[in-house]
N, C-alpha and C positions, 0 to 999 in steps of 0.2 A: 677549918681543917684543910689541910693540901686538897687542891681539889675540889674543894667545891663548886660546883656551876661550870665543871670544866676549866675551871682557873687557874693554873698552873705557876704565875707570874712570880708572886710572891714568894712561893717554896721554890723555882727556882732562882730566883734570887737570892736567899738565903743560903743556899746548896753553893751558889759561886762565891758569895763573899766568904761562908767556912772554908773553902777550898783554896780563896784565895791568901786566905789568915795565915791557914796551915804553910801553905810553902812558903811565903813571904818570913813567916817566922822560925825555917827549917824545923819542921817540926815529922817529916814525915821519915826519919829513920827509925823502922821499928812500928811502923804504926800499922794495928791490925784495927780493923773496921767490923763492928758486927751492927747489921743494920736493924732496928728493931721489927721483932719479930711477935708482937701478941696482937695482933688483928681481936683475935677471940676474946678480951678482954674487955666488954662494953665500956669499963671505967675511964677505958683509953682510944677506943676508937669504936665511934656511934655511928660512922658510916659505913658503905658495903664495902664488901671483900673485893668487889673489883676495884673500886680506888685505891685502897691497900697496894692490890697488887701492882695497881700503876706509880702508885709513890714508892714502893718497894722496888721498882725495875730503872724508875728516872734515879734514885741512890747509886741503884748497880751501875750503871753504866755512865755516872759520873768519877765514881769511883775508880774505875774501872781505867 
């Protein structure tokens, strides 16, 4: 999961090459971003809510 061990590398790596798809491909006219949001959903996230929240804030503020 993002995050794990403190390990960030990989999900930000992922987060730059979508980012870089997107513009490479003009793709971002019109583009609205919803970042997921069910933390409380065990089926999808079996870690705590403060990593959530830290992979929820590295999104925003790449977004951003």
């Amino acid at each position: 999961m993002p995050g794990d061990n403190g390990d960030w590398a990989s999900f930000d790596s992922f987060l730059e090459r979508l980012f870089a798809d997107i513009k490479s491909n003009d793709m971002t006219a019109g583009m609205v971003w919803d970042i997921w949001n069910e933390p409380d959903v065990g089926a999808f996230w079996s870690r705590p809510q403060f990593q959530w929240i830290q992979m929820w804030g590295r999104c925003y503020y790449k977004i951003r």
